[in-house]
C-alpha angles and dihedrals in degrees: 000000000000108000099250086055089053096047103047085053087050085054096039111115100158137063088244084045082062098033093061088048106067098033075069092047096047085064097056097048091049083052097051088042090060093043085048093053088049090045084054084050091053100045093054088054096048089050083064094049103274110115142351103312092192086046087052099052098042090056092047093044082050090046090048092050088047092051085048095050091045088047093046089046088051100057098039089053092042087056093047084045083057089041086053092041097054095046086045086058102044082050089054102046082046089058091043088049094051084049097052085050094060095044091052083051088045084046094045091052087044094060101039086055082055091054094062101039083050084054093039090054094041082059097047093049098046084055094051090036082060101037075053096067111038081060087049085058092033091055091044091054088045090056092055092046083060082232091115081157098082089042115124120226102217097196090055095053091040092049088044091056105049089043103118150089122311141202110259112231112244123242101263112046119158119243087251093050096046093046081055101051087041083057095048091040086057096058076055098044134076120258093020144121094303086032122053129192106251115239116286103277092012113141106269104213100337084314114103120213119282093190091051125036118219120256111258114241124242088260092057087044082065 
């Protein structure tokens, strides 16, 4: 093993330190392997009187020794690559593991914020729910009153109020999540939970319906 190359894998720390290592190693032994062969070649020639046979084999016993010492490198550096790798990927799963920590804390926090707004809206809803019906009272007694002038339409001023702007929903939503803000959009939307459709041929505000015509009452069917 040539000295930069020992002393890159004496500095190497990483999986891609290591990596990079014997990448450089493997070129060398690639290298050895074909002069090796050649050496053979020559060796073979000098036995039948071409060459130096002592100085063949010498060669060839030296190259032997140099394939042996790269082979030997290159596993003891592949099996410090898997070492590094293993401890690369315990540090990673710690860090994921602090990070999830600090998500499930962030969460925590999250739902806790959920869980007063949920009351904040139950409050707020109890209060309507009551200044409901006291207008509901109060426009009976004015129609009986025959003063349906200062009668107050509920769905209009409901509808009035929760008129606006609102957060769009992102891309990836879980079913649970997405039941949830399809309940809350329906306190907002028309026809939902705070806004029922009226029976079929009802008077729509003060309109009856001119698609369906109302049920008679026992008294019209005579």
């Amino acid at each position: 093993m040539t000295s930069p190359h020992a002393e890159q894998l004496g500095r190497a720390r990483t999986a891609a330190e290591f990596a990079a290592v014997i990448a450089l190693l493997d070129t060398d032994l690639n290298d050895a392997i074909t002069r090796k062969s050649e050496l053979a070649e020559a060796e073979d020639r000098a036995v039948f009187g071409d060459g130096d046979l002592a100085a063949a084999r010498a060669a060839l016993d030296d190259c032997n020794d140099q394939v042996a010492l790269l082979e030997k490198a290159i596993d003891a550096a592949g099996k410090r690559r898997a070492e590094a790798a293993l401890c690369e990927a315990r540090a990673d799963i710690a860090a994921l593991g602090e990070e999830i920590k600090a998500r499930a804390t962030l969460l925590g926090e999250r739902w806790r914020g959920v869980h007063r707004l949920v009351e904040q809206l139950r409050q707020e809803l109890f209060e309507a729910d009551a200044l409901a019906r006291a207008i509901t009272t109060a426009n009976s007694l004015f129609d009986a009153a025959g003063v349906r002038d200062l009668k107050v339409n509920l769905t209009t001023t409901r509808r009035a109020a929760m008129a606006g702007a609102r957060a769009a929903a992102p891309a990836r939503l879980s079913r649970p999540a997405l039941q949830a803000d399809r309940l809350l959009l329906s306190f907002l939307s028309p026809g939902g939970a705070l806004d029922p459709r009226p029976p079929l041929g009802a008077p729509v505000d003060g309109v009856k319906s001119k698609f369906i015509p109302a049920t008679p009452s026992l008294n019209e069917r005579g």
